[in-house]
N, C-alpha and C positions, 0 to 999 in steps of 0.2 A: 386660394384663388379658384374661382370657377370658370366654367366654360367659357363664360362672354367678356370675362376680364382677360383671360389669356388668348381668346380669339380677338381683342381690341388691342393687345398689346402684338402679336404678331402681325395685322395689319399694320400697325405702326411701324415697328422696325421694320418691315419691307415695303411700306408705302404704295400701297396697294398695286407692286408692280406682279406681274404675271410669272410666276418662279417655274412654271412649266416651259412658259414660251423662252426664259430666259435657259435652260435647260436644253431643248432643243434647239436655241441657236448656238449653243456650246457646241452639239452634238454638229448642226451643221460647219462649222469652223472646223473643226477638227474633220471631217469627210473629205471638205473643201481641200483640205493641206495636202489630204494623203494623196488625191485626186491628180493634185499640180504634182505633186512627184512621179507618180506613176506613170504620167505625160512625160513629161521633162525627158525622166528615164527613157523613154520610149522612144522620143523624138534625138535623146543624144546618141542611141545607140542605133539608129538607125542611119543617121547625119556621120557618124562614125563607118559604117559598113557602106555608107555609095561613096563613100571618099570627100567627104563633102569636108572631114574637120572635124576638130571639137568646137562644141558653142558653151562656152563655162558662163553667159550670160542666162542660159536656161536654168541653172544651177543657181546666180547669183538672187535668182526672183524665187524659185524655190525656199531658200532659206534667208531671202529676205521676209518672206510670209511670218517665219518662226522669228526672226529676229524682231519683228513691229514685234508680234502678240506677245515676246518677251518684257521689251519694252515695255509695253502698256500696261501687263500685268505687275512689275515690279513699280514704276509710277507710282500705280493706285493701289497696290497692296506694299510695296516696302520691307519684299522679301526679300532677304541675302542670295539667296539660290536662283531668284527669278534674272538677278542683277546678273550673279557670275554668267550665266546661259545666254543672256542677251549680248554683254562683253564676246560672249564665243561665235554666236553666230553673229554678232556685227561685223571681227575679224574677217569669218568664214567667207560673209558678203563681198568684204572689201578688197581682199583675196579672189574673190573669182571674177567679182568685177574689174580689178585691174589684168587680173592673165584674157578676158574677154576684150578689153578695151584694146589690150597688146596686141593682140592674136589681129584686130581688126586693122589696127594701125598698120603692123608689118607687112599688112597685104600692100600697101599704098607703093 
């Protein structure tokens, strides 16, 4: 094969999409995640120290983040390990969504 057969054939299988930009948006998603945790953390331990409570809803969006991109990635890829991680943090979400929904109610 020469140059312009193998540079016609890797246009092909990536259809002339941008692997750099796709790349950096990888890199952006994942800053993104760490970002909302960092927050979350911040704002639960903070909401925790003026006596305000726990908020397990800032937690529930946290690893709702991880649970989609779980999801989506086992979808369209049909990994065994993407599945088990998506199963864990869907529990995780559903788990702190209900102790947040509790927490809310019992004020009533």
């Amino acid at each position: 094969m020469n140059k312009e057969e193998i540079l016609a054939k890797s246009r092909e299988e990536n259809k002339n999409r941008d692997i750099y930009g796709q790349e950096v948006s990888k890199l952006a998603n994942s800053v993104a995640v760490v970002v909302m945790l960092v927050l979350a953390a911040v704002f639960f331990i903070v909401q925790i120290a003026v006596g305000g409570g726990k908020n397990y809803g800032l937690w529930a969006l946290v690893f709702g983040a991880d649970m989609a991109n779980h999801w989506v990635r086992y979808i369209k890829l049909r990994l065994g390990g993407e599945l088990l991680a998506a199963l864990i943090y869907t529990a995780i979400v559903v788990l702190l969504s209900v102790c947040h929904i509790y927490s809310l109610t019992a004020l009533i």
